[in-house]
Biopython code that builds the backbone (N, CA, C, O; Angstrom):
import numpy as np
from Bio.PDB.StructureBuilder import StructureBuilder

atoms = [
    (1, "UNK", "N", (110.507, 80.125, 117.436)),
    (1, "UNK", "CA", (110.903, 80.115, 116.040)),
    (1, "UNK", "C", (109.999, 81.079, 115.256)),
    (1, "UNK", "O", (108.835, 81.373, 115.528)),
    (2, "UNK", "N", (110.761, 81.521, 114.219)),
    (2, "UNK", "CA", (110.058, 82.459, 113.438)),
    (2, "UNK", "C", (109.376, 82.188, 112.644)),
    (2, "UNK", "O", (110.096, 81.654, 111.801)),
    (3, "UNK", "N", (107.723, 82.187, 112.064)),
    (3, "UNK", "CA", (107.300, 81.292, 111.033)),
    (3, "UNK", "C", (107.037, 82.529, 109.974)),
    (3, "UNK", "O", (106.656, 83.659, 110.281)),
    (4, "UNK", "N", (107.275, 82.135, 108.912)),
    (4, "UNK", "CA", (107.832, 82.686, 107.370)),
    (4, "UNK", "C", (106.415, 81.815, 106.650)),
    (4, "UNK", "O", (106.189, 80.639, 106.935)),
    (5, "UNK", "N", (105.433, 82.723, 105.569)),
    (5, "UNK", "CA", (104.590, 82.215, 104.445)),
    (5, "UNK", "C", (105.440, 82.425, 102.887)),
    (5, "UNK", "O", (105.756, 83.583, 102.617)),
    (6, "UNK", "N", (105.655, 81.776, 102.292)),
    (6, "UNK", "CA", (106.112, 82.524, 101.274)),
    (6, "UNK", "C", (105.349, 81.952, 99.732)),
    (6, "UNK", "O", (105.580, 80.988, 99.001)),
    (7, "UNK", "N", (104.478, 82.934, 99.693)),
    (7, "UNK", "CA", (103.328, 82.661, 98.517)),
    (7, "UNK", "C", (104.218, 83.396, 97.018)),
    (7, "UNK", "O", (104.750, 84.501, 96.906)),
    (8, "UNK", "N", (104.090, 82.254, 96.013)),
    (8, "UNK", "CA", (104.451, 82.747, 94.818)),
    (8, "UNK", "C", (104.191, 81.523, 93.634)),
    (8, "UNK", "O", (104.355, 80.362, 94.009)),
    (9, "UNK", "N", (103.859, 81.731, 92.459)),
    (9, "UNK", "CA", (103.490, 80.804, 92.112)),
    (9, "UNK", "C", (104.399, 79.819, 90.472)),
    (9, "UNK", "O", (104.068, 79.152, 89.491)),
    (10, "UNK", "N", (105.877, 80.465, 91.268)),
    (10, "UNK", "CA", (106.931, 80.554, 90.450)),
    (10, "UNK", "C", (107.477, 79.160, 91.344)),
    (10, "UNK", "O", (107.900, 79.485, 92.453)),
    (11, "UNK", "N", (107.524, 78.080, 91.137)),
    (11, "UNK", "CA", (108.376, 77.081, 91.851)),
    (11, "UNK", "C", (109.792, 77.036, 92.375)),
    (11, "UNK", "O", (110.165, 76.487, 93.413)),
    (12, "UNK", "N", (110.597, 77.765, 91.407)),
    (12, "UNK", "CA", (111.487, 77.748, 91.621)),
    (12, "UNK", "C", (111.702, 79.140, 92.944)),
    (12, "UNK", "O", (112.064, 78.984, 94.110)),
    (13, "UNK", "N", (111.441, 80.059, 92.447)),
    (13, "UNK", "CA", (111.723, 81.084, 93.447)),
    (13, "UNK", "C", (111.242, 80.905, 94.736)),
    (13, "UNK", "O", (111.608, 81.605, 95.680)),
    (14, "UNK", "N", (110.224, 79.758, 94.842)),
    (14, "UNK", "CA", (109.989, 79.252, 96.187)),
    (14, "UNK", "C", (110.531, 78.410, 96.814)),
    (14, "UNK", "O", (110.505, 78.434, 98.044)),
    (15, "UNK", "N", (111.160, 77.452, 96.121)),
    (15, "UNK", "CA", (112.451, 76.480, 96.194)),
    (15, "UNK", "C", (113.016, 77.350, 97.102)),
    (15, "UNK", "O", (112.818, 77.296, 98.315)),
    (16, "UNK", "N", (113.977, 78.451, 96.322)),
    (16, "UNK", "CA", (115.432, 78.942, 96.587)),
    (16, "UNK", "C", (114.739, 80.219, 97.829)),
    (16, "UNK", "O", (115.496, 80.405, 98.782)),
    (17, "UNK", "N", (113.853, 80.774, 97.841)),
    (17, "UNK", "CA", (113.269, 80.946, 99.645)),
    (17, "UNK", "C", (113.481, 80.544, 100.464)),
    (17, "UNK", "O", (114.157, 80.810, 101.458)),
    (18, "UNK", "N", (112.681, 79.543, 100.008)),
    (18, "UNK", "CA", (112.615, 78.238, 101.530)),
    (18, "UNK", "C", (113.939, 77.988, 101.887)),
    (18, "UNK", "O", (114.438, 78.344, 102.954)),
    (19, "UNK", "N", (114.810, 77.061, 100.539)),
    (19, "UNK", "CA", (116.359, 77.133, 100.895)),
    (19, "UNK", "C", (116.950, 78.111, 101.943)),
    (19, "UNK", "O", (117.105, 77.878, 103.142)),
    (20, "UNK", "N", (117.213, 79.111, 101.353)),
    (20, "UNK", "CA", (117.548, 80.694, 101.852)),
    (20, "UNK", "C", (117.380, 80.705, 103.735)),
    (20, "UNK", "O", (118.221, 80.517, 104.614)),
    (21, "UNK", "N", (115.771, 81.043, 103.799)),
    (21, "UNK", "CA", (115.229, 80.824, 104.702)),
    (21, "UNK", "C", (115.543, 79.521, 106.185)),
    (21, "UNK", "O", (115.804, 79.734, 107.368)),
    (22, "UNK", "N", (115.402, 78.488, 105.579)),
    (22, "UNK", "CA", (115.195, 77.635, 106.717)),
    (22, "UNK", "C", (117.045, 77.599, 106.999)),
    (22, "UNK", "O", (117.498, 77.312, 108.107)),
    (23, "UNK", "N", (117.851, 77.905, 105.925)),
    (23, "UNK", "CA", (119.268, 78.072, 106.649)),
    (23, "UNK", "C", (119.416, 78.730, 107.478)),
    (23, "UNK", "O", (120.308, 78.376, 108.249)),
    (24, "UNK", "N", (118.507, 80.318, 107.889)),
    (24, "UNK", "CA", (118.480, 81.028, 108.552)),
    (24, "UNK", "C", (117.808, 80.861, 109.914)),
    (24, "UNK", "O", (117.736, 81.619, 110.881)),
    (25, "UNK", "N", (117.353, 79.673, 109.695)),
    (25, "UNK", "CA", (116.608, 79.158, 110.897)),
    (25, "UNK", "C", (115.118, 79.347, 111.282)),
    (25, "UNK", "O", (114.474, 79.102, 112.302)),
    (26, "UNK", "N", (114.789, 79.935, 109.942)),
    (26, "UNK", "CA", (113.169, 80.083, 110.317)),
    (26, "UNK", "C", (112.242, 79.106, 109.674)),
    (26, "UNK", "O", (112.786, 78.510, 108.744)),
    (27, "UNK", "N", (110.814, 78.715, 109.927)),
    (27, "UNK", "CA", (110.172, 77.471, 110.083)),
    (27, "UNK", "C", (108.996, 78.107, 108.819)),
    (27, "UNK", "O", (107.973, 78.760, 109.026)),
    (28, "UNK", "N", (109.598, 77.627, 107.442)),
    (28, "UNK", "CA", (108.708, 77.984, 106.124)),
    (28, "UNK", "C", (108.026, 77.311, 105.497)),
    (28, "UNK", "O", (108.244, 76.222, 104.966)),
    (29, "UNK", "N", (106.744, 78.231, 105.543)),
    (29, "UNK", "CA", (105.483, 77.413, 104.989)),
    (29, "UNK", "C", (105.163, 78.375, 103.462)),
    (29, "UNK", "O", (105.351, 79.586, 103.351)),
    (30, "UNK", "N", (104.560, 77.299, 102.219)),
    (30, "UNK", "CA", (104.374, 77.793, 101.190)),
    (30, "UNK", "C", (103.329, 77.729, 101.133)),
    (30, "UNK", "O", (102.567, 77.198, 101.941)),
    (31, "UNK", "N", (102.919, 78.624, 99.496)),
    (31, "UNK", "CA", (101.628, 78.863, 99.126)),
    (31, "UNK", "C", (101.938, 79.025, 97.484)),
    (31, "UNK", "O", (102.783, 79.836, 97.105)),
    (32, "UNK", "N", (101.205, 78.208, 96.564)),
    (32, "UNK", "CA", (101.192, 78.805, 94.878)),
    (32, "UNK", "C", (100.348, 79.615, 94.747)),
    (32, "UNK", "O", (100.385, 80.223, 93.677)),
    (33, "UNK", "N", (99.121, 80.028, 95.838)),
    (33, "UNK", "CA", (98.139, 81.285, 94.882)),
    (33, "UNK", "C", (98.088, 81.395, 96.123)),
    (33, "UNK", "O", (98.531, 80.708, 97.043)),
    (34, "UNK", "N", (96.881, 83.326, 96.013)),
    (34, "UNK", "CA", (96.534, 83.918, 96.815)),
    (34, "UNK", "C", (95.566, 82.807, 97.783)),
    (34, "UNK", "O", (95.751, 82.702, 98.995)),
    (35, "UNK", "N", (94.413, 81.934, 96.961)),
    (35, "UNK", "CA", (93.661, 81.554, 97.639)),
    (35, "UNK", "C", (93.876, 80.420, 99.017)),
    (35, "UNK", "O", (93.162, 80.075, 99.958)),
    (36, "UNK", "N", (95.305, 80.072, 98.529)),
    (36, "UNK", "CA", (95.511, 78.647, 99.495)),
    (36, "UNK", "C", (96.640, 79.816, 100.585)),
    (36, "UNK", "O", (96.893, 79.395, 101.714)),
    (37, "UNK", "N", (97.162, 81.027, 100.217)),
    (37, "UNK", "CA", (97.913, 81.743, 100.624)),
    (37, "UNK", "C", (97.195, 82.232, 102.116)),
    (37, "UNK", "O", (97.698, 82.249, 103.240)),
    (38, "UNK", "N", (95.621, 82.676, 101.597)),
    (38, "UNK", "CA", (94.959, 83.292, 102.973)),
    (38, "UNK", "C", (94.699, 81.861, 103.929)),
    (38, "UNK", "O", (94.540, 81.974, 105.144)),
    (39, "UNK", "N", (94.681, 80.929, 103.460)),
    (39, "UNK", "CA", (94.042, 79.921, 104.019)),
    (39, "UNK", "C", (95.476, 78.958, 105.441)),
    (39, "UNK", "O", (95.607, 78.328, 106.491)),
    (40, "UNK", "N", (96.134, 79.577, 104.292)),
    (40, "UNK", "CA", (97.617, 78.535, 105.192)),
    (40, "UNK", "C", (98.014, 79.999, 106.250)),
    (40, "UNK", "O", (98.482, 79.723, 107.355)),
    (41, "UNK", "N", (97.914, 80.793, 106.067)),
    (41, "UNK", "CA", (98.010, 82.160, 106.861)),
    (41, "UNK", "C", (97.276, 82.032, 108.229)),
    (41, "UNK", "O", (97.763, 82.106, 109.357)),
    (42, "UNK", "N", (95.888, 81.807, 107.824)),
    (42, "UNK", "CA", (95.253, 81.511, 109.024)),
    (42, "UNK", "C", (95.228, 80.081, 110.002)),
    (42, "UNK", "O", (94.517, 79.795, 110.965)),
    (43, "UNK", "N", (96.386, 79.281, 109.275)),
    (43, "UNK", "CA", (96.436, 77.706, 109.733)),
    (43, "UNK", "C", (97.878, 78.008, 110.576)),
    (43, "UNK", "O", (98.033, 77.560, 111.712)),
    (44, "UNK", "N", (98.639, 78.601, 110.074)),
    (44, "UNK", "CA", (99.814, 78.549, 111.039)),
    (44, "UNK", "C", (100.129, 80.373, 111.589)),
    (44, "UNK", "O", (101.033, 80.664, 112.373)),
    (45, "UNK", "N", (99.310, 81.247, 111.063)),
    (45, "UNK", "CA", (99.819, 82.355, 111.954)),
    (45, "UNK", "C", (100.834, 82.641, 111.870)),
    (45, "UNK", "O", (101.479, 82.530, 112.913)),
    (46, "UNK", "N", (101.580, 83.165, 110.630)),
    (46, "UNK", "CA", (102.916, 83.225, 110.206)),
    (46, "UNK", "C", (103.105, 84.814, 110.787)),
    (46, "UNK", "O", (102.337, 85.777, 110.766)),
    (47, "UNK", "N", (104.390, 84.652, 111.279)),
    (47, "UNK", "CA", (105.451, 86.484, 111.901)),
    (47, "UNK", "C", (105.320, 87.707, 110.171)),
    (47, "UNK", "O", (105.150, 88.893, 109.887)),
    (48, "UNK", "N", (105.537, 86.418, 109.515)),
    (48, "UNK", "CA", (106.119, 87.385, 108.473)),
    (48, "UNK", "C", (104.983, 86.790, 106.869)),
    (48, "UNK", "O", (105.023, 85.561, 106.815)),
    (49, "UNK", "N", (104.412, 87.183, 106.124)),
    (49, "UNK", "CA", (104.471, 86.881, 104.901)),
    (49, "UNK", "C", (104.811, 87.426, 103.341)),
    (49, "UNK", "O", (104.371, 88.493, 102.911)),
    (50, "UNK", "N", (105.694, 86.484, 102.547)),
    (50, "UNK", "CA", (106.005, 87.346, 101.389)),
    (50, "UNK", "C", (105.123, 86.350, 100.338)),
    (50, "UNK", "O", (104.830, 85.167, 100.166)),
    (51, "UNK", "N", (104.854, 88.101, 99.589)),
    (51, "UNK", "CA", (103.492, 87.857, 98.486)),
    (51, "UNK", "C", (104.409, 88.215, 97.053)),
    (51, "UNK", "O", (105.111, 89.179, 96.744)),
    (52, "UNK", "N", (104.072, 87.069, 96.422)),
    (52, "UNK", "CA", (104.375, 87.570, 94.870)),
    (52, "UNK", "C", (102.821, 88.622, 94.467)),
    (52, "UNK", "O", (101.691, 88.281, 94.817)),
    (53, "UNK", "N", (103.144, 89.945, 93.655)),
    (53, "UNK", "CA", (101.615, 90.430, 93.294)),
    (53, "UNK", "C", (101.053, 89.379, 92.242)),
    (53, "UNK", "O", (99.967, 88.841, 92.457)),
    (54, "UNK", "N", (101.829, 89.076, 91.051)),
    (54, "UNK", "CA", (101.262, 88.420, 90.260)),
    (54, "UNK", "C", (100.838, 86.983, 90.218)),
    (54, "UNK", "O", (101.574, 86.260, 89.549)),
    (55, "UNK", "N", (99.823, 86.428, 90.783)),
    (55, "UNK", "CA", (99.401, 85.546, 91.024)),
    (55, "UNK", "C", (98.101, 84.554, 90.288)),
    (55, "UNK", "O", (97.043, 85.068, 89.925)),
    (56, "UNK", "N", (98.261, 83.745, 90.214)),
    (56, "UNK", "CA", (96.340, 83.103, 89.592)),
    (56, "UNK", "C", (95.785, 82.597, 90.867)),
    (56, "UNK", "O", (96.436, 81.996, 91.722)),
    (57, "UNK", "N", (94.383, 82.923, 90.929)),
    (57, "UNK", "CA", (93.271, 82.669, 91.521)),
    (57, "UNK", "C", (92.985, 83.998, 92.383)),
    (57, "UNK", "O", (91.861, 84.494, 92.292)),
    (58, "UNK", "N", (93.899, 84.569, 93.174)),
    (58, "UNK", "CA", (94.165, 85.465, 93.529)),
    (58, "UNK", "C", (95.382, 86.710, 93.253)),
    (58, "UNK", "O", (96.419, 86.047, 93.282)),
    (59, "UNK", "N", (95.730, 87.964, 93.038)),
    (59, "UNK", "CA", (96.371, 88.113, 93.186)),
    (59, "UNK", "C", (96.924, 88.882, 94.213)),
    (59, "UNK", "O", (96.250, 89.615, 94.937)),
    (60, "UNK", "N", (98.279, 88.714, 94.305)),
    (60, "UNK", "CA", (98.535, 89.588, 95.616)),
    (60, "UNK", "C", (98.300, 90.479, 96.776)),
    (60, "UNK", "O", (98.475, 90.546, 97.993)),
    (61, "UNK", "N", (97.695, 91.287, 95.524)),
    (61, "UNK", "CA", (96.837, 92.693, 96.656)),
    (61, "UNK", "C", (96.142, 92.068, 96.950)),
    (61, "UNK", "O", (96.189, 91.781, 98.146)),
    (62, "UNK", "N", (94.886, 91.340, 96.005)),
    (62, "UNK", "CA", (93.563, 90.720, 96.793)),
    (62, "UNK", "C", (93.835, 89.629, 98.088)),
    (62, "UNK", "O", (93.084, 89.343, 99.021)),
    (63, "UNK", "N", (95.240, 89.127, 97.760)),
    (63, "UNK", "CA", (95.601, 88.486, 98.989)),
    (63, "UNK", "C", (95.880, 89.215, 100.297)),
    (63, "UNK", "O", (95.538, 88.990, 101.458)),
    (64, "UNK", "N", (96.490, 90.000, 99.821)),
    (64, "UNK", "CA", (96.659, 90.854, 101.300)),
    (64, "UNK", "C", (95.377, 91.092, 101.893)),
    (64, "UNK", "O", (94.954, 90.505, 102.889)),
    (65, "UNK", "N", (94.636, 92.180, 101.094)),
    (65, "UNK", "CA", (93.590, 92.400, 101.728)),
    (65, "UNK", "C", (92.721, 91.314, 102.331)),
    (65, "UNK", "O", (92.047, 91.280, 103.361)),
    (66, "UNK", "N", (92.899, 90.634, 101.582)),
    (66, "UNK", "CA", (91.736, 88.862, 102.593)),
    (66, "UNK", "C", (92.733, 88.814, 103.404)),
    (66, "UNK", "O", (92.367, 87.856, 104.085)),
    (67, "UNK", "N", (93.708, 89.126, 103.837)),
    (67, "UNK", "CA", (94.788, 88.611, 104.806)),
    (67, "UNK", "C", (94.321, 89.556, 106.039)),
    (67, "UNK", "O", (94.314, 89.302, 107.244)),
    (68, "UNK", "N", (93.982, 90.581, 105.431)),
    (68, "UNK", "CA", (93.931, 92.269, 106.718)),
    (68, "UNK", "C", (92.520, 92.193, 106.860)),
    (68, "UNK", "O", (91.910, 93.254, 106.990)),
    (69, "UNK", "N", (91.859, 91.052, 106.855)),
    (69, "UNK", "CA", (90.458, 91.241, 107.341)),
    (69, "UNK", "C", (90.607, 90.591, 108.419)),
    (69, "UNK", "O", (89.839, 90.807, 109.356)),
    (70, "UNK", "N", (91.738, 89.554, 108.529)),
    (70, "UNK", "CA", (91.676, 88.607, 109.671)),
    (70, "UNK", "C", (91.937, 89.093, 111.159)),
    (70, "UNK", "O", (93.118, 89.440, 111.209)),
    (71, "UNK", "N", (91.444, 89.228, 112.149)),
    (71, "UNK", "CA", (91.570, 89.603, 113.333)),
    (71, "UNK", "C", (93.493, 89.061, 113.577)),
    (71, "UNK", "O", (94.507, 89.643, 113.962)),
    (72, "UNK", "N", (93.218, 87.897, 113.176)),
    (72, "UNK", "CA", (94.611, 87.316, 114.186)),
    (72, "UNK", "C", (96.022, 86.824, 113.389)),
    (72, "UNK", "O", (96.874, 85.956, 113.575)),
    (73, "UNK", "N", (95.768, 87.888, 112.392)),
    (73, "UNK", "CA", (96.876, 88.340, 111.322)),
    (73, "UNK", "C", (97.074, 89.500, 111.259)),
    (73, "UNK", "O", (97.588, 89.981, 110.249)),
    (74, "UNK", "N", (96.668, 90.370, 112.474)),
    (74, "UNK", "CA", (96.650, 91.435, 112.296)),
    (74, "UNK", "C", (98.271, 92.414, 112.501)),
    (74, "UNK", "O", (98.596, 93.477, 111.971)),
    (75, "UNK", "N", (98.871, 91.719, 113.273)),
    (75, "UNK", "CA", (100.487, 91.972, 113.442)),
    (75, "UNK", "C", (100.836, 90.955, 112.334)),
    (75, "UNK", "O", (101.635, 90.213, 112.904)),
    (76, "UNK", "N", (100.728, 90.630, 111.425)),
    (76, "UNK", "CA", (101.431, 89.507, 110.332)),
    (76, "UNK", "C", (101.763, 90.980, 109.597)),
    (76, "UNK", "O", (100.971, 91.842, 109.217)),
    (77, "UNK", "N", (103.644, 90.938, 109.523)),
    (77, "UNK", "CA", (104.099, 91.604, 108.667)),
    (77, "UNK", "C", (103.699, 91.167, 107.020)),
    (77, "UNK", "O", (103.233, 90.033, 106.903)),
    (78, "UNK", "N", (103.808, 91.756, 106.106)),
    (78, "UNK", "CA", (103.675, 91.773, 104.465)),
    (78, "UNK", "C", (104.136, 92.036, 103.889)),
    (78, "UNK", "O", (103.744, 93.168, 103.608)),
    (79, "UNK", "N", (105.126, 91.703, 103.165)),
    (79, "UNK", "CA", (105.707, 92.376, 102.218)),
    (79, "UNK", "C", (105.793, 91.772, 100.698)),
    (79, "UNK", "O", (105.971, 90.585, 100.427)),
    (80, "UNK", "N", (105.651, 92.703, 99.887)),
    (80, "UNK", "CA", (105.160, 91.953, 97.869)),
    (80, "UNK", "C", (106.619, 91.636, 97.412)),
    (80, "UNK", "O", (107.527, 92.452, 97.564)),
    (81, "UNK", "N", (106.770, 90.589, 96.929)),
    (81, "UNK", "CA", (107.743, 89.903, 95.691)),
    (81, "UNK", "C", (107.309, 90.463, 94.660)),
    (81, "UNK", "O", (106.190, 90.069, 94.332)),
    (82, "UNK", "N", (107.886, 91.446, 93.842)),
    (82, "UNK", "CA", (107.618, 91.673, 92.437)),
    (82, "UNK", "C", (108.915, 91.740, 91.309)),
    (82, "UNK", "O", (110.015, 91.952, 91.818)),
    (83, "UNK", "N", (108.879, 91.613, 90.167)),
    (83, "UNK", "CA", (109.438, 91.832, 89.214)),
    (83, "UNK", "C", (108.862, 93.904, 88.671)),
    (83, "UNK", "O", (109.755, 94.686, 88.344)),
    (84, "UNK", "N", (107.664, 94.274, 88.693)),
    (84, "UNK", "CA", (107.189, 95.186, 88.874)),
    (84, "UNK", "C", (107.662, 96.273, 89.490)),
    (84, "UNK", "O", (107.570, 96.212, 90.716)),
    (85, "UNK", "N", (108.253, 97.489, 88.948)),
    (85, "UNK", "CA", (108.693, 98.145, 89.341)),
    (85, "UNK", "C", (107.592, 99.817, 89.172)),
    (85, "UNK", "O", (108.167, 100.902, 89.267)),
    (86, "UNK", "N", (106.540, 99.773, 89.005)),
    (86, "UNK", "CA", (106.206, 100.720, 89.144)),
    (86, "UNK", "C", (105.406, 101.617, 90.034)),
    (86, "UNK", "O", (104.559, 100.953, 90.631)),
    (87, "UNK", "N", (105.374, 102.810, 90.316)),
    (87, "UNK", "CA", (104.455, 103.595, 91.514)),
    (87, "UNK", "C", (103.403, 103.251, 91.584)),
    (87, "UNK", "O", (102.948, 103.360, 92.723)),
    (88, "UNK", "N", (102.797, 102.889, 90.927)),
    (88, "UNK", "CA", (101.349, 101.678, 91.040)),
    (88, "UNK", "C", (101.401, 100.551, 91.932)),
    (88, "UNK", "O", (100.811, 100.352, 92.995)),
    (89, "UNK", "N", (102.284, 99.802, 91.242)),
    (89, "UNK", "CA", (102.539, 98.807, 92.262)),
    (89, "UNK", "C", (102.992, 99.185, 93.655)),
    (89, "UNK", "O", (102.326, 98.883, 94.645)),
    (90, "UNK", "N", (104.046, 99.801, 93.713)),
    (90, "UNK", "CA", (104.338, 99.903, 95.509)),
    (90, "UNK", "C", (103.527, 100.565, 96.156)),
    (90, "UNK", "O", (103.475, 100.259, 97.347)),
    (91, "UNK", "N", (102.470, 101.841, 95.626)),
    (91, "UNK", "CA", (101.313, 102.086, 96.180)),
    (91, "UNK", "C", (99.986, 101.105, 96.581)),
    (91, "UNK", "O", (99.469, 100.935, 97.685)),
    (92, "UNK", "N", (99.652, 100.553, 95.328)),
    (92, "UNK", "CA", (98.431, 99.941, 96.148)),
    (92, "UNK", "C", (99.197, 98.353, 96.853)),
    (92, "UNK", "O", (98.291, 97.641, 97.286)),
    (93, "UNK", "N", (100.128, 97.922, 96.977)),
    (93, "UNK", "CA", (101.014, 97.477, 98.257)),
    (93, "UNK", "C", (100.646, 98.278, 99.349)),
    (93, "UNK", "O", (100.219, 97.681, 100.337)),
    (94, "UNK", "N", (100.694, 99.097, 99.372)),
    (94, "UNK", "CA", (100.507, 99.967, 100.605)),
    (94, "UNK", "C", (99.449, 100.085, 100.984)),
    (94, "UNK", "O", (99.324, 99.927, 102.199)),
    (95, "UNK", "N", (98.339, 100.370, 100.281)),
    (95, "UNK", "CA", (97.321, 100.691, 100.330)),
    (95, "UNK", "C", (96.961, 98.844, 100.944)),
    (95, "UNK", "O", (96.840, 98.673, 102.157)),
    (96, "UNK", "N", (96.893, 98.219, 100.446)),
    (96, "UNK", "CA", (96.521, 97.069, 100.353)),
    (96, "UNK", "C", (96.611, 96.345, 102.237)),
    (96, "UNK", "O", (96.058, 95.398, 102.794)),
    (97, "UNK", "N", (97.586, 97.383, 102.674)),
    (97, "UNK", "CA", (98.175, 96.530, 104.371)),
    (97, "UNK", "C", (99.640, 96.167, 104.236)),
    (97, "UNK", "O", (100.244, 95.882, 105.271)),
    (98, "UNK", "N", (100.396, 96.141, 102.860)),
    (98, "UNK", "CA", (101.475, 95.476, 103.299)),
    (98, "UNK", "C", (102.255, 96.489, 103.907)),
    (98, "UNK", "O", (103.337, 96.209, 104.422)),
]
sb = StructureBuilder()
sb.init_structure("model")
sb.init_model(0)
sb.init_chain("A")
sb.init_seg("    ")
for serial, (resi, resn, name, xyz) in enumerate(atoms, 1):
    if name == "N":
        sb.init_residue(resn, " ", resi, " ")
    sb.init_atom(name, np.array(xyz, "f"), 0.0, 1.0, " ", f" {name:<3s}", serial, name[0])
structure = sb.get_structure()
């Protein structure tokens, strides 16, 4: 099974994820901030994680990057949830590991 993180600190849009998601058959674990985000990352070793950037305690990028220090997240795909549409943002995304 495929395990899915999906950090955001919007309730609802994590609701309708997970929904989304586990119809699809994959096994989804949440997160409301960056900080519980790196922490559940390294508890289940998720295939895939999606990051909202805008976050409290952490945000996004800083999540990633605590994410890309980890040896055994190191194949953990990344990809940012944003409302944010600018070359700023999808750059330091990039920059960041995702």
């Amino acid at each position: 099974m495929v395990n899915v993180l999906v950090c955001d600190d919007e309730k609802d849009i994590v609701s309708a994820l997970r929904i989304y998601l586990e119809s699809e058959g994959y096994q989804v674990y949440t997160a409301t901030n960056g900080k519980e985000a790196v922490a559940k990352a390294r508890e289940v070793v998720p295939h895939l994680i999606l990051l909202d950037v805008m976050m409290p305690e952490m945000d996004g990028i800083e999540t990633c990057q605590e994410i890309r220090k980890q040896d055994e997240l190191k194949n953990t795909l990344i990809a940012f949830l944003t409302a944010r549409g600018e070359d700023y943002s999808q750059i330091a995304g990039f920059e960041a590991g995702a």
